[in-house]
C-alpha positions, 0 to 999 in steps of 0.5 A, a space after each residue: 564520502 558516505 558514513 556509516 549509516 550510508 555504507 550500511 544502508 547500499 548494503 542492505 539495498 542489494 542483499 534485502 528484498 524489497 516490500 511492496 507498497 500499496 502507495 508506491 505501485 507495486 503491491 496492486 494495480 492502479 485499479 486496485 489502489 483507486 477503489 481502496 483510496 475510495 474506500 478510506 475516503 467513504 470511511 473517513 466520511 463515515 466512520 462506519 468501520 462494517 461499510 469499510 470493511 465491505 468496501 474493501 473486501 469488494 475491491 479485492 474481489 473486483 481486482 484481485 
């Protein structure tokens, strides 16, 4: 019923840990995660890489 890549794969799935994911919840709180969505969209807008970087050193030192 499973191929290869499959088998392989539910193996990997209960030897390996896991990575965090920002986006998936589980490396930050939702806090966390509202001020750095925050901080990509101010950059997006502004292209200013020094208020990015500040942007996300503040929302580390306000949820770290």
């Amino acid at each position: 019923m499973y191929g290869t890549y499959l088998k392989w794969s539910l193996k990997q799935w209960k030897a390996d840990k896991l990575a965090c994911s920002i986006t998936h919840g589980c490396a930050v709180s939702n806090a966390w995660n509202a001020d750095i969505d925050t901080a990509i969209g101010q950059f997006m807008s502004s292209k200013d890489v020094a208020a990015f970087q500040k942007a996300l050193v503040a929302a580390h030192a306000k949820n770290a």
